[in-house]
N, C-alpha and C positions, 0 to 999 in steps of 0.2 A: 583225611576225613574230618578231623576235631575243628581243622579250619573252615570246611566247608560246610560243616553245622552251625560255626561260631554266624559265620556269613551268612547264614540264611535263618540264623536268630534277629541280628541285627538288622535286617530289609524288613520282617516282622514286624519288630519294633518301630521302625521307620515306619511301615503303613497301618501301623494303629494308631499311631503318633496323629496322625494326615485325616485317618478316616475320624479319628475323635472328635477332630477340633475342622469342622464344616463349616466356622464363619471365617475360615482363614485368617483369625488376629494372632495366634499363637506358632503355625506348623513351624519347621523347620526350615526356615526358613532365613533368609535378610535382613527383611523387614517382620522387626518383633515390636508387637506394642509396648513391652514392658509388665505384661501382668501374664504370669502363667497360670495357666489355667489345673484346674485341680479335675482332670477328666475320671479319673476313675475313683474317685473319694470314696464310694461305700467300698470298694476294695481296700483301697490301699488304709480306711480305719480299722478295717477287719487288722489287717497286717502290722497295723500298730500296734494295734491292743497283745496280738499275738509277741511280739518286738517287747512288748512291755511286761509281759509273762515272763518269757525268757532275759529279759535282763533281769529282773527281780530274784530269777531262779540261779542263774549263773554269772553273767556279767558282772552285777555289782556287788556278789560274794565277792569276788575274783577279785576285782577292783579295789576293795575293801580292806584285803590279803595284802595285798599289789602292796598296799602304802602304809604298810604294817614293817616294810624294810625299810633298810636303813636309807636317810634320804643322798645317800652317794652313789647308793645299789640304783636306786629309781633314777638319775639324773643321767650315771650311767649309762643306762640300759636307752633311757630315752633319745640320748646323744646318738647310741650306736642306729637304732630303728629309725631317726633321722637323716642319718650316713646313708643308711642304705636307699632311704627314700629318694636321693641324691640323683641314684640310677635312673628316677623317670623324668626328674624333674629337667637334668641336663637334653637331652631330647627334645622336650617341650619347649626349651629356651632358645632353641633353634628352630622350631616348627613356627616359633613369634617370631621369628627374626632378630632376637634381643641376644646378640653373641658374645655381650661382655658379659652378660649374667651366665651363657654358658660357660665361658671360659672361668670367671670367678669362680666356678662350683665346680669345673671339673679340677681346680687348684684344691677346693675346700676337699672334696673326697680325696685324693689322692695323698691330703696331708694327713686327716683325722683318719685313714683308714691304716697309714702308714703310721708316721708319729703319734696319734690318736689312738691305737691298738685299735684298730678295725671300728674307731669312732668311739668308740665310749669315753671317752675325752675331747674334747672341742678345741681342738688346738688352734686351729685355723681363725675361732675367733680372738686367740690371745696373740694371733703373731697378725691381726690388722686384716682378717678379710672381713666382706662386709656383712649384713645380716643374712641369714637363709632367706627365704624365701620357698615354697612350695610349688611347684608348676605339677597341671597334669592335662589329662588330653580333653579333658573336660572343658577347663579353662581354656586349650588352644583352640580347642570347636567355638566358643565361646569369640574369642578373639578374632577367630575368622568371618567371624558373621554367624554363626549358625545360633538357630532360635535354641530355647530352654527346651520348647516342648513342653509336654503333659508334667504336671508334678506325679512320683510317684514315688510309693513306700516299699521297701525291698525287703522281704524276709531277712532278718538276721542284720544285713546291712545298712539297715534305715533308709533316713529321705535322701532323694536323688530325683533328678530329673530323665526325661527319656533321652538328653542330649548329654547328660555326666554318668548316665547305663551304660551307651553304646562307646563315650570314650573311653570308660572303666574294660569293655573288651578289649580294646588296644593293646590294656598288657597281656593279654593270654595267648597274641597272635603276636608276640616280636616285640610289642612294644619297653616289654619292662626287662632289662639284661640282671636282673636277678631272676624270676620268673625264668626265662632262659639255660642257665647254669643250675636251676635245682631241680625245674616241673621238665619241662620242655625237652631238656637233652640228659641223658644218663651219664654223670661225670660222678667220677670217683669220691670228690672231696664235697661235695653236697647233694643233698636228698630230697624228695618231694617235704618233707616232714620240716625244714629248714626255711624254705618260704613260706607252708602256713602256719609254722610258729612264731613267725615274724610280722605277719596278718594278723592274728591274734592277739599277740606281742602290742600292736601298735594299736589296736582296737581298747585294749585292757590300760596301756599306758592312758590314752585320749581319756576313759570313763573315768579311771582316778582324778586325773585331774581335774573332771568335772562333777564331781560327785555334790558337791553346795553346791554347785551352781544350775543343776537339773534339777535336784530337791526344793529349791527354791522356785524354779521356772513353774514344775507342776503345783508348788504350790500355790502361787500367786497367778497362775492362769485361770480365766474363767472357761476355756478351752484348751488343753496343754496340746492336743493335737496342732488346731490352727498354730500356736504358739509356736511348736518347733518345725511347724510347716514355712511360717513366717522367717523366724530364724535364716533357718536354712537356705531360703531362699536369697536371702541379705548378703548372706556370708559371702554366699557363693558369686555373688553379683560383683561384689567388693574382692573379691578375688581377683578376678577377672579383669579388674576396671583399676586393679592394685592402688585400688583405694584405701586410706589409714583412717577412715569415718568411722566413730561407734556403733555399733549393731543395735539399731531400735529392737526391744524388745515390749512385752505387754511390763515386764518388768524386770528391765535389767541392772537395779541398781547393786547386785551381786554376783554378778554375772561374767566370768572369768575369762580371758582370749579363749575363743574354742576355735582349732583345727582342724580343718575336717579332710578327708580324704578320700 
């Protein structure tokens, strides 16, 4: 049943995506002009604004807390919720086709999860593997051809596209083997509570380390919306296209690697 709702969220999705965008430059499609289009804006600022409440209220407490430990506690912690991040990314490097990158990474988890005490150690870069790198099914939509879609603003989770939405369902149908062993199946030695404190986990890590660099964006934006509409959109593009370009910002001359997920 959970999949058959997932599945008929994401068709939804799909045909708002379609019905939005009626000049056909944007659908889901092959052929993408390169500009996505901002279909449901007075929404998704509503949802900003809301996003922006709530991090002021909790996130960037939280965040603030975060980096109040010691900086071995946070490097740690960040190592290990990139370990595990591991698990979607190996998948996706085979959905590209790109099999030395899967294999480099199924070495890199299986050393730092091993050697690494379950990653909070990086071992795998001291003993010569190469850089991470991020993959998700975002980026493998992406890669295939598939258009961005509608930009849009997601409660709680921020900006995303309707084509980095419907890959983000991916993991809650099979695609993410941790998702698998905590949500999905009832095993003994992990809990639902274990993947989304490791969501959290990773959402709280990303805001510390942007904390000057968001206070700066909002500050120096004459629009902080467009601003990390803009953003976002860059990031993601240069993802995809694993491109090593600076991220044009309205003003990024403070402006720290961001992450995104």
């Amino acid at each position: 049943m959970k999949k058959f709702l997932l599945t008929l969220l994401i068709s939804l999705m799909l045909v708002t995506n379609v019905s939005a965008d009626t000049d056909g430059e944007n659908n889901m499609s092959n052929k993408n002009s390169g500009e996505v289009k901002d279909c449901f804006e007075s929404v998704n600022r509503a949802t900003f604004k809301l996003n922006q409440v709530l991090d002021g209220v909790v996130f960037e407490p939280l965040a603030k807390a975060y980096r109040v430990l010691p900086s071995p506690v946070r490097a740690g912690t960040s190592n290990a919720l990139d370990n595990l991040s591991t698990l979607v990314t190996i998948p996706n490097n085979l959905l590209q086709g790109d099999f030395k990158k899967a294999t480099v990474n199924t070495g890199r988890f299986i050393v730092n999860t091993t050697i690494g005490v379950v990653g909070i150690f990086d071992v795998a870069e001291k003993v010569g593997f190469p850089e991470y790198e991020k993959e998700d099914y975002g980026q493998t939509l992406g890669v295939m051809g598939v258009g961005e879609g509608c930009y849009v603003v997601l409660p709680v989770l921020g900006p995303s596209t309707v084509r980095d939405t419907v890959g983000s369902f991916a993991n809650l149908i099979g695609g993410d083997p941790w998702y698998n062993v905590t949500v999905a199946n009832d095993t003994q030695y992990f809990s639902d509570f274990d993947y989304w404190a490791s969501r959290a986990g990773t959402g709280i890590d990303f805001r510390a380390k942007n904390i000057d660099s968001f206070n700066n964006l909002e500050k120096n934006s004459i629009d902080f919306y467009a601003s990390v509409r803009s953003l976002y959109l860059q990031d993601r593009q240069q993802k995809i296209t694993n491109s090593k370009a600076i991220t044009e910002t309205q003003n990024d001359s403070d402006w720290e690697e961001i992450e995104t997920q």
